[in-house]
C-alpha positions as CSV (number, residue, x, y, z in Angstrom):
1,X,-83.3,-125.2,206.0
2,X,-83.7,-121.5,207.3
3,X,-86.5,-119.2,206.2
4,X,-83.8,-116.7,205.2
5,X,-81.6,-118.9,202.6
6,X,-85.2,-120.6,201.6
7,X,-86.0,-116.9,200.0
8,X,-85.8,-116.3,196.1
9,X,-83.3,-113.6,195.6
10,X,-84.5,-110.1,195.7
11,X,-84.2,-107.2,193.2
12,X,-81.9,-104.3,194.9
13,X,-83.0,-101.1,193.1
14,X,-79.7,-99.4,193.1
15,X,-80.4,-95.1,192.8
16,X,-78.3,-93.6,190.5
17,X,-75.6,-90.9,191.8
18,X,-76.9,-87.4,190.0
19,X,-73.7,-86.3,190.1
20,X,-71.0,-89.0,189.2
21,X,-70.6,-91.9,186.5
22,X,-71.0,-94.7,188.9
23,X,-72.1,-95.2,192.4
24,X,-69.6,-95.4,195.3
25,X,-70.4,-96.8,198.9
26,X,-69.2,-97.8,202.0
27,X,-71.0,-100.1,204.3
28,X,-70.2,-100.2,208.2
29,X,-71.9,-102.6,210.0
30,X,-72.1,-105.3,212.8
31,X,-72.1,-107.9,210.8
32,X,-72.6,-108.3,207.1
33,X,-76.7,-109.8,206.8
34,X,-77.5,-112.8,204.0
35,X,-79.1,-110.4,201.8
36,X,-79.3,-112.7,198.5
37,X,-80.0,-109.9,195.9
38,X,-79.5,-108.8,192.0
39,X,-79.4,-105.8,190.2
40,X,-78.9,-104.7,186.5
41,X,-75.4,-102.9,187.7
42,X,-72.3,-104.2,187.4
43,X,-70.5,-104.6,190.9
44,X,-66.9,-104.3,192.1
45,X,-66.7,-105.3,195.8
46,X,-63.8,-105.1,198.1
47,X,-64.5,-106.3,201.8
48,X,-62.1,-104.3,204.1
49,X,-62.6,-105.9,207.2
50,X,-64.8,-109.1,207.5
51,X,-65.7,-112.8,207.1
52,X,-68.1,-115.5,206.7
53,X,-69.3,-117.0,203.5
54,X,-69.6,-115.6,200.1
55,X,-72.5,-116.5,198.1
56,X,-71.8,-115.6,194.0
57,X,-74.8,-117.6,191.9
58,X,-74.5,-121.5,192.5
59,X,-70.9,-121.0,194.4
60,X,-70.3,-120.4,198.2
61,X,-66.8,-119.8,199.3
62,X,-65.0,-118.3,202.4
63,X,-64.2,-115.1,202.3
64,X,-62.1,-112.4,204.7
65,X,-60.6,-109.1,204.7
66,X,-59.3,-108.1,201.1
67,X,-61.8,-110.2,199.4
68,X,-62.2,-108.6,195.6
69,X,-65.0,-109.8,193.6
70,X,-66.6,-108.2,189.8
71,X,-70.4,-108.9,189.6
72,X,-72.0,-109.0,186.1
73,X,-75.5,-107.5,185.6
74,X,-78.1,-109.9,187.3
75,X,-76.0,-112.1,188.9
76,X,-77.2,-113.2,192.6
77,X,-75.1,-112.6,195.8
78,X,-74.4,-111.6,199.1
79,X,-71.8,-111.4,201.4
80,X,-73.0,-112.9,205.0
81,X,-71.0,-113.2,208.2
82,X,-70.7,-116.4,210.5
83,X,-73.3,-116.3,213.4
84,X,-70.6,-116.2,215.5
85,X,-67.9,-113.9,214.1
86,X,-66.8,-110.6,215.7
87,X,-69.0,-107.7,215.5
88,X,-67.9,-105.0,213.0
89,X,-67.6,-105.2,209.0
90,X,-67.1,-103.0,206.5
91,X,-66.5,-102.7,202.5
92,X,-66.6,-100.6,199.8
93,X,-68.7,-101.0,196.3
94,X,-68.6,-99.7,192.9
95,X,-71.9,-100.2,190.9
96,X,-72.5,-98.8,187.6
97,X,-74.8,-99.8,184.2
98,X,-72.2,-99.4,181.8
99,X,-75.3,-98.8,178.9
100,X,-75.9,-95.3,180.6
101,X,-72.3,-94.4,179.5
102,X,-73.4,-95.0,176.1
103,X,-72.5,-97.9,173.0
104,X,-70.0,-95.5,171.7
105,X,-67.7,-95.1,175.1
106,X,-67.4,-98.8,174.9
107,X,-67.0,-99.5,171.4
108,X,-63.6,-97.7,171.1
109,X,-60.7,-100.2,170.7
110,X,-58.8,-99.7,173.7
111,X,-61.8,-100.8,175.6
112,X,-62.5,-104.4,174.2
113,X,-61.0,-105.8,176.5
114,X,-63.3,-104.2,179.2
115,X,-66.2,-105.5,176.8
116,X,-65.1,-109.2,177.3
117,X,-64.9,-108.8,180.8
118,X,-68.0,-107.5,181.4
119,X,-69.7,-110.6,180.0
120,X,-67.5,-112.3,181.9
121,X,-68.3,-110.9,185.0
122,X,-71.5,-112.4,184.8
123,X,-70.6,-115.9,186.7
124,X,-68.7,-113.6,189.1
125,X,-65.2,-113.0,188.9
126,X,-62.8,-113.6,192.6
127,X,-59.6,-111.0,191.6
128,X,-56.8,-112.3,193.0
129,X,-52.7,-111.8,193.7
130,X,-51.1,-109.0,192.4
131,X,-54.2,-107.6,190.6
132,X,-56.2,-107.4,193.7
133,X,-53.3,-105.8,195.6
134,X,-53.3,-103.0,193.0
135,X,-56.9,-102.9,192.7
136,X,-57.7,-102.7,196.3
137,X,-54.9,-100.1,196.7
138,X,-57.1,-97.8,194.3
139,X,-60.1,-98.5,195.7
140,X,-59.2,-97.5,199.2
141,X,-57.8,-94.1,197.7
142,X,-61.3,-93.3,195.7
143,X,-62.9,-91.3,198.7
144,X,-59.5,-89.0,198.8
145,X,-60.9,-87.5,195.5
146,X,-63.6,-85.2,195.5
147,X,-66.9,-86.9,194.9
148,X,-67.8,-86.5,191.3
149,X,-64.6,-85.2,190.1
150,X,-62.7,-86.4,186.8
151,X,-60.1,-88.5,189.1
152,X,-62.2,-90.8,190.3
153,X,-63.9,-91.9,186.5
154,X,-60.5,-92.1,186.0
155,X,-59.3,-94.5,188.2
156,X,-62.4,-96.7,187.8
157,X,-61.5,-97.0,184.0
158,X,-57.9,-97.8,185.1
159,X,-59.3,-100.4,187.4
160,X,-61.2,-102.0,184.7
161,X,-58.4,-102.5,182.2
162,X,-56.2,-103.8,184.6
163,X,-59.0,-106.8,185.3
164,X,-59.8,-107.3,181.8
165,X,-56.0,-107.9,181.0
166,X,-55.2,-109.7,184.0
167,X,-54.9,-113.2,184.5
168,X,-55.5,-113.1,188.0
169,X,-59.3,-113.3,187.7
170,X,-61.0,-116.4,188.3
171,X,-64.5,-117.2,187.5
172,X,-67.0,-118.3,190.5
173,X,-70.3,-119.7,189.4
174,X,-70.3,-122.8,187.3
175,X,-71.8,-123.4,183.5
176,X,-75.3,-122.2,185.3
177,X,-74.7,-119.1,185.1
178,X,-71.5,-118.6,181.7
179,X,-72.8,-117.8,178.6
180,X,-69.6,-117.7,176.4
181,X,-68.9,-114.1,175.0
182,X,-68.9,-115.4,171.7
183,X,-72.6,-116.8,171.9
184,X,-73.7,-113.1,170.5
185,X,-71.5,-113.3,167.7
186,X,-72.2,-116.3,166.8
187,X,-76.3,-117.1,165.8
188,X,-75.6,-120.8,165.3
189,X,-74.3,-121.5,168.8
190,X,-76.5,-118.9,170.6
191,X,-79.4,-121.2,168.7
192,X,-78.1,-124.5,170.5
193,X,-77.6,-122.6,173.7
194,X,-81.3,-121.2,173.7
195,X,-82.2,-125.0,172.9
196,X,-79.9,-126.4,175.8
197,X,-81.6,-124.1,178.0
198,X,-85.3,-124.4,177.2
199,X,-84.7,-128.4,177.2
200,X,-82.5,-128.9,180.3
201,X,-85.8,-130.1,182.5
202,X,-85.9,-133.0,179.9
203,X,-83.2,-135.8,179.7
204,X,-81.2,-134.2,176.4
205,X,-79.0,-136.3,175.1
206,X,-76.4,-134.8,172.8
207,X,-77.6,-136.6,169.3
208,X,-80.8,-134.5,170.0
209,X,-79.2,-131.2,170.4
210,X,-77.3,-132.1,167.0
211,X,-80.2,-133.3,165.8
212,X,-82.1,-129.6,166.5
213,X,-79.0,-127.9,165.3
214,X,-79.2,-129.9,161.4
215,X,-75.6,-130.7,162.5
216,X,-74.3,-134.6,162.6
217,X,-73.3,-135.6,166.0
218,X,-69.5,-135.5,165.0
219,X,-69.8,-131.9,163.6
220,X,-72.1,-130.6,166.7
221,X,-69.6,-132.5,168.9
222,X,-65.8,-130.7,167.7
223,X,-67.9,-127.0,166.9
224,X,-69.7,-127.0,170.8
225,X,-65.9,-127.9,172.0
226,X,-64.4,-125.3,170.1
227,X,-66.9,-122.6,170.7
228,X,-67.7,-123.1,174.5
229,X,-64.3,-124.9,175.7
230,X,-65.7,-127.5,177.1
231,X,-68.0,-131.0,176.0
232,X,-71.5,-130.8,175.9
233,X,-72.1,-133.0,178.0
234,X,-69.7,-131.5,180.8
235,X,-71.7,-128.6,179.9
236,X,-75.1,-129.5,180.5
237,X,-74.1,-131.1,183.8
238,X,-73.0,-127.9,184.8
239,X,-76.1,-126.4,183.9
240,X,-77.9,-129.2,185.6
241,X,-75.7,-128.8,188.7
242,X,-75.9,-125.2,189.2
243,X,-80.0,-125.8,188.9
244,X,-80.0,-128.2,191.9
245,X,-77.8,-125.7,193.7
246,X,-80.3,-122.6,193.1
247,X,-83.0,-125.0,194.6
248,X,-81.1,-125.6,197.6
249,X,-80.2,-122.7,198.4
250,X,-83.6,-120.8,197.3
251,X,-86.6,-123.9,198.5
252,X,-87.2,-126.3,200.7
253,X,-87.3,-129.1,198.5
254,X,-84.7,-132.2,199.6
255,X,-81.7,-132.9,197.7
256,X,-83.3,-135.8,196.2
257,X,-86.4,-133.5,194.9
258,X,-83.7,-131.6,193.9
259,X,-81.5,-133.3,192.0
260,X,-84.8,-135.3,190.0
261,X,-86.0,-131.8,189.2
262,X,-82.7,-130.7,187.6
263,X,-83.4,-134.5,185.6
264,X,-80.4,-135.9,187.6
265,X,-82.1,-139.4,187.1
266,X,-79.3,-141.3,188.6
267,X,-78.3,-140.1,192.4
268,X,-75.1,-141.9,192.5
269,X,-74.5,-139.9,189.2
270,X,-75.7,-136.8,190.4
271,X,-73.4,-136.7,193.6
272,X,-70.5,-137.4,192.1
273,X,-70.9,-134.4,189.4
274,X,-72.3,-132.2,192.6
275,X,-68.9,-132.8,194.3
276,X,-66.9,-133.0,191.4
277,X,-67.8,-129.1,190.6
278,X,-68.6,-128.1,194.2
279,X,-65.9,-129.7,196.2
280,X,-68.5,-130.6,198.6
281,X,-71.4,-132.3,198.9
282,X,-75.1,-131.4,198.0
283,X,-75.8,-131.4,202.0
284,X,-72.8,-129.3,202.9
285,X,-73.4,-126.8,200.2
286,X,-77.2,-126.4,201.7
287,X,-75.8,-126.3,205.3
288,X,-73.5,-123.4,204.7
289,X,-76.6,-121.3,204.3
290,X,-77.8,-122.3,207.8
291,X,-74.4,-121.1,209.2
292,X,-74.3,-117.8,208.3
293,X,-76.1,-114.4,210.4
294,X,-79.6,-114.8,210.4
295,X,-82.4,-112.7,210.8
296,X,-85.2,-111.5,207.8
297,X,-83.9,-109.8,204.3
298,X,-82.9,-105.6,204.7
299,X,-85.3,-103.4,203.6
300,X,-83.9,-101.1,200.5
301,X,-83.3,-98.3,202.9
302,X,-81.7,-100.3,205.4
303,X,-79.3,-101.6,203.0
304,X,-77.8,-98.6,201.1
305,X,-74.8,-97.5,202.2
306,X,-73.2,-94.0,202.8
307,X,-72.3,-92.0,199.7
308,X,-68.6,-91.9,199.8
């Protein structure tokens, strides 16, 4: 395992643009750096000439020119090119904290759709088809505008409702990383959620869940279904999967360590749930970290690009 993909991911301060809504950049480099980071912004990436592997929370894809991707608040990632791809990259990014535009802005109706997305966006969304065409076209038109004009607010709200009411947007990170929308609204199943979470070290079976939620295992069974879309115990191998994947990509530890530290306790088990939600296994996930550029983490300053 690398020292660079054995680093916890780093917290990118992202400064604020004094004179604009949201932050706009373009990045021209070599080669695109693993730089696994977070930051409390929201982030809408397009990559405009590039490839190598895209690392979103627990998933690692390919990725190339016209790559599109929404970032929740918080959510891990980096773009990072091959070690042997052809020199010269370049994207642009839109980052904003939609709380700085105030609960009001966001509470008017013809925004809830944006709302949704936004939570969302937090497993990472990959915008696709004839969304990201439309998307992209946009984004590639923002630095025509004058920096901090009306227009360019504009067109990011535009941008936004067009992802919120597309179809073309498919999630990236597993279970790990979702917590449904409706959680918030909903005390009973943000208490078993909190519950999953703080238990998932431990082997949890679903009878004690129900049994912490005063709910028979039937009842706990049909309402966790109907409220998350999925089974409880497809969810918690999820959870348990995108664990072992933040430990392979963030320590040393072996895939065996690994997978008994996520209280996989069966490694026949656990390989087959790895693969089933990876579509690879545990040791090619790890290696795609090794086969990206290498070289130490950017400084902040190193990293930010031009003000567009």
């Amino acid at each position: 395992m690398s020292a660079v993909a054995a680093r916890k991911p780093h917290y990118e301060d992202v400064p604020p643009d004094v004179v604009s809504a949201f932050t706009f950049r373009e990045f021209r480099w070599p080669s695109f750096p693993f730089n696994w980071h977070y930051h409390p912004e929201l982030e809408l990436t397009l990559i405009v000439a590039g490839s190598g592997l895209r690392f979103v929370g627990d998933a690692v894809e390919e990725f190339r020119d016209g790559d599109l991707c929404l970032l929740g608040a918080d959510t891990p990632h980096c773009w990072a090119s091959h070690a042997n791809a052809p020199s010269g990259v370049a994207s642009l990014v839109i980052q904003f904290q939609p709380d700085s535009w105030g609960p009001a802005f966001w509470s008017l109706p013809e925004l809830r759709a944006v709302r949704d997305l936004f939570a969302r966006a937090r497993r990472g969304l990959a915008i696709q088809s004839a969304t990201r065409q439309v998307v992209a076209r946009t984004i590639l038109d923002m630095p025509h505008q004058p920096h901090g004009a009306w227009e360019r607010l504009s067109m990011l709200i535009t941008i936004l409702v067009r992802i919120a009411e597309s179809s073309d947007c498919r999630p990236l990170a597993t279970s790990g990383y979702e917590m449904p929308a409706r959680a918030a609204a909903n005390k009973k199943l943000g208490q078993i959620l909190g519950f999953i979470h703080a238990h998932l070290d431990q082997d949890l079976r679903q009878r004690d869940a129900a049994r912490a939620a005063g709910m028979s295992v039937q009842s706990f069974s049909h309402f966790f279904r109907r409220c998350v879309g999925k089974t409880y115990v497809a969810y918690v191998n999820g959870l348990k999967v995108s664990t072992v994947c933040r430990l392979l990509l963030e320590t040393d530890q072996s895939i065996t360590e690994a997978a008994y530290a996520a209280s996989f306790n069966n490694l026949s088990h656990f390989n087959a749930q790895f693969r089933r939600l990876k579509g690879m296994t545990p040791r090619q996930f790890r290696q795609h970290a090794k086969d990206v550029t290498p070289g130490e983490f950017q400084s902040p300053s190193d990293w930010l690009g031009r003000l567009a």
